[in-house]
C-alpha positions as CSV (number, residue, x, y, z in Angstrom):
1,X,58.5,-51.8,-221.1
2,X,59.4,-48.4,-219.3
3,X,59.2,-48.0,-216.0
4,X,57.9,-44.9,-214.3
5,X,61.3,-44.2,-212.5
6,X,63.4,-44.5,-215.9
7,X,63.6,-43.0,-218.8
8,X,63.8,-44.5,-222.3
9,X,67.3,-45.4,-221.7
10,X,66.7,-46.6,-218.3
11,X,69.7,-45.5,-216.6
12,X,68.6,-41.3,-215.5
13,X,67.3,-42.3,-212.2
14,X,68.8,-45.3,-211.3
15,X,72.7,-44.9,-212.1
16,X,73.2,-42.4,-209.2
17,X,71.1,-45.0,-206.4
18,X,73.4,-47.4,-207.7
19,X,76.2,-45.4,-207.1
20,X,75.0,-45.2,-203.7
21,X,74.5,-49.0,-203.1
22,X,77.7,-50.0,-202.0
23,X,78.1,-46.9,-199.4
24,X,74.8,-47.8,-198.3
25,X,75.5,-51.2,-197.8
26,X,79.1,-50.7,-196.0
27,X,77.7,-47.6,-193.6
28,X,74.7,-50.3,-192.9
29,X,77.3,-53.4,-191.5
30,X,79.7,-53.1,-188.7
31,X,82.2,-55.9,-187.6
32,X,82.3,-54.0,-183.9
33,X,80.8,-55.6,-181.4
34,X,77.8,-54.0,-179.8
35,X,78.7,-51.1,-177.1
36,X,77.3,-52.9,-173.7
37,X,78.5,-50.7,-171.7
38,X,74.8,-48.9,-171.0
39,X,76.2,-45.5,-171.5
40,X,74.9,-43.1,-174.3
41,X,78.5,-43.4,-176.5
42,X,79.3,-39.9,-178.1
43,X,76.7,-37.8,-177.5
44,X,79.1,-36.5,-175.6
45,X,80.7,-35.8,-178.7
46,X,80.2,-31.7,-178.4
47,X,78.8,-30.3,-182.0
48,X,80.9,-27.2,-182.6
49,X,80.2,-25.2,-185.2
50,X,81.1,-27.8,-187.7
51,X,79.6,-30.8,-189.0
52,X,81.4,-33.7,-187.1
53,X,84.3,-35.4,-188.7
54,X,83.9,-38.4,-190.5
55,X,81.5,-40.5,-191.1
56,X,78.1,-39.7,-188.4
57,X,76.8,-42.6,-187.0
58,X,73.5,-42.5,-184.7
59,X,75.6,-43.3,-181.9
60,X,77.3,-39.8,-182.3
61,X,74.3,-37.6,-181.8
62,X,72.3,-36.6,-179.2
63,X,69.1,-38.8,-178.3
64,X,66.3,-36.3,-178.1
65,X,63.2,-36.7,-175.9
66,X,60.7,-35.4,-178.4
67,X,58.8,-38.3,-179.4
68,X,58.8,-37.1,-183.1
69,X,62.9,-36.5,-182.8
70,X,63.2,-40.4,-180.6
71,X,61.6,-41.7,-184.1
72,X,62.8,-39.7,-186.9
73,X,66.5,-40.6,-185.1
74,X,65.6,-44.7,-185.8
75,X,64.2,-43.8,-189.2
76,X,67.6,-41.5,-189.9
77,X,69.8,-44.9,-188.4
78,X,68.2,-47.4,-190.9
79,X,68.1,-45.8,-193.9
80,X,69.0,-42.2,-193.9
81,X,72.2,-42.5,-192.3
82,X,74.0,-44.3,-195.6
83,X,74.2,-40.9,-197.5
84,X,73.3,-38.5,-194.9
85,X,76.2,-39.7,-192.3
86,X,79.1,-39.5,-194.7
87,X,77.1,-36.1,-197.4
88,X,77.6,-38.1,-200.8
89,X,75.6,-37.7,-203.8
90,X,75.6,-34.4,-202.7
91,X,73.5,-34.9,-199.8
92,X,74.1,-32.8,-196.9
93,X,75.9,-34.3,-194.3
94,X,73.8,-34.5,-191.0
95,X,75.7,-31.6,-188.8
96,X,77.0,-29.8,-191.2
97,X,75.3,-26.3,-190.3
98,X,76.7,-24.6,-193.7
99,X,75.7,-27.2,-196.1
100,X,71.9,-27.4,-194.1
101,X,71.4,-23.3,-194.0
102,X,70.4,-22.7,-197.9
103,X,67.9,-26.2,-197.9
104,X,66.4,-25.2,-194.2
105,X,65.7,-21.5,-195.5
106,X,63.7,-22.9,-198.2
107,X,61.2,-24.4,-195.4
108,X,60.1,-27.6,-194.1
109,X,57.5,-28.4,-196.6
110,X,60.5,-27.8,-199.6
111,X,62.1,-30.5,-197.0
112,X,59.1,-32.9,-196.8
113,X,58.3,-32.8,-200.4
114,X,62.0,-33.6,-201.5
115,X,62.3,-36.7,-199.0
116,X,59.1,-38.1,-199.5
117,X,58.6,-37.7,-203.6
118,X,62.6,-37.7,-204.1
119,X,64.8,-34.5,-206.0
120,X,67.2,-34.0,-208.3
121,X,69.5,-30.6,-207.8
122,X,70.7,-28.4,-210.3
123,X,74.9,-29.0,-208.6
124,X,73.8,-32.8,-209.0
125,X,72.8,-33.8,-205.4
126,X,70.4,-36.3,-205.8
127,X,67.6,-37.7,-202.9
128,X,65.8,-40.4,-203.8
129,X,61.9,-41.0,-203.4
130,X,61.7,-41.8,-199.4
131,X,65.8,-42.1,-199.4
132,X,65.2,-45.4,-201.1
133,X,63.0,-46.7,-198.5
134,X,59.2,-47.3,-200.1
135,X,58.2,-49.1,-196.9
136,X,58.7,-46.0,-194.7
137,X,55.6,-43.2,-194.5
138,X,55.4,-39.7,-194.7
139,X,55.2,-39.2,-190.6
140,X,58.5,-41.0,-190.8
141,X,59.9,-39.1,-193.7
142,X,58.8,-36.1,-191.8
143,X,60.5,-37.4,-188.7
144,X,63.8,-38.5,-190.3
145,X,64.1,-35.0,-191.8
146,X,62.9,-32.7,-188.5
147,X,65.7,-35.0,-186.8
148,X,68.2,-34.2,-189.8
149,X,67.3,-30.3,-189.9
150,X,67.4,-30.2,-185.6
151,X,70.9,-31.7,-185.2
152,X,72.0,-29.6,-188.4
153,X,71.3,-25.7,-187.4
């Protein structure tokens, strides 16, 4: 049987996810204890003009008071964040204003279209179908990627 998201050897599609897993998995679990503290961590961290170092975690961006931002920020922390925090499989990494310029130009629709039916890039970046997420919906994909694009230009 083939399956729509593989091809006759069954490995096009799903190798590079699978690549992805274990970051995925180790960006998505934390030994630290939770920050109780009741202040916003490092927002405070100031975005220069380039991306922040290491890995981004939600904690290190700014909470916006958009409503549309506030939920594409909790949809970015539970599944975007994996690939888009650390920029592997040639995803841009969120903040990083050079690698975001050429994909923003192309529009928010281009944006929308490549998070929500997936993409595969001609220098090998791949995003999969709704970032691997098939329970989230296209307001969410939409919201995920407006928060990606506004803390990335």
């Amino acid at each position: 049987m083939v399956f729509p998201h593989f091809n006759r050897r069954g490995s096009r599609h799903f190798l590079p996810f699978a690549w992805c897993m274990p970051v995925l998995l180790a960006a998505c679990s934390s030994d630290a204890p939770p920050d109780d503290s009741g202040e916003e961590p490092a927002a405070a961290e100031a975005m220069g003009d380039g991306p922040l170092d290491g890995q981004v975690t939600v904690d290190r961006l700014p909470t916006p008071d958009d409503a549309t931002l506030l939920k594409g920020r909790d949809v970015w922390a539970g599944t975007c964040m994996g690939c888009h925090g650390l920029g592997i499989a040639g995803s841009p990494k969120i903040t990083d204003k050079t690698a975001w310029a050429p994909r923003i130009a192309k529009g928010k629709d281009t944006l929308y279209e490549h998070a929500i039916n997936g993409f595969f890039g001609a220098d090998g970046a791949m995003m999969p179908e709704r970032g691997g997420n098939p329970e989230l919906s296209d307001d969410e994909i939409r919201a995920a990627v407006d928060f990606m694009v506004a803390n990335s230009q």
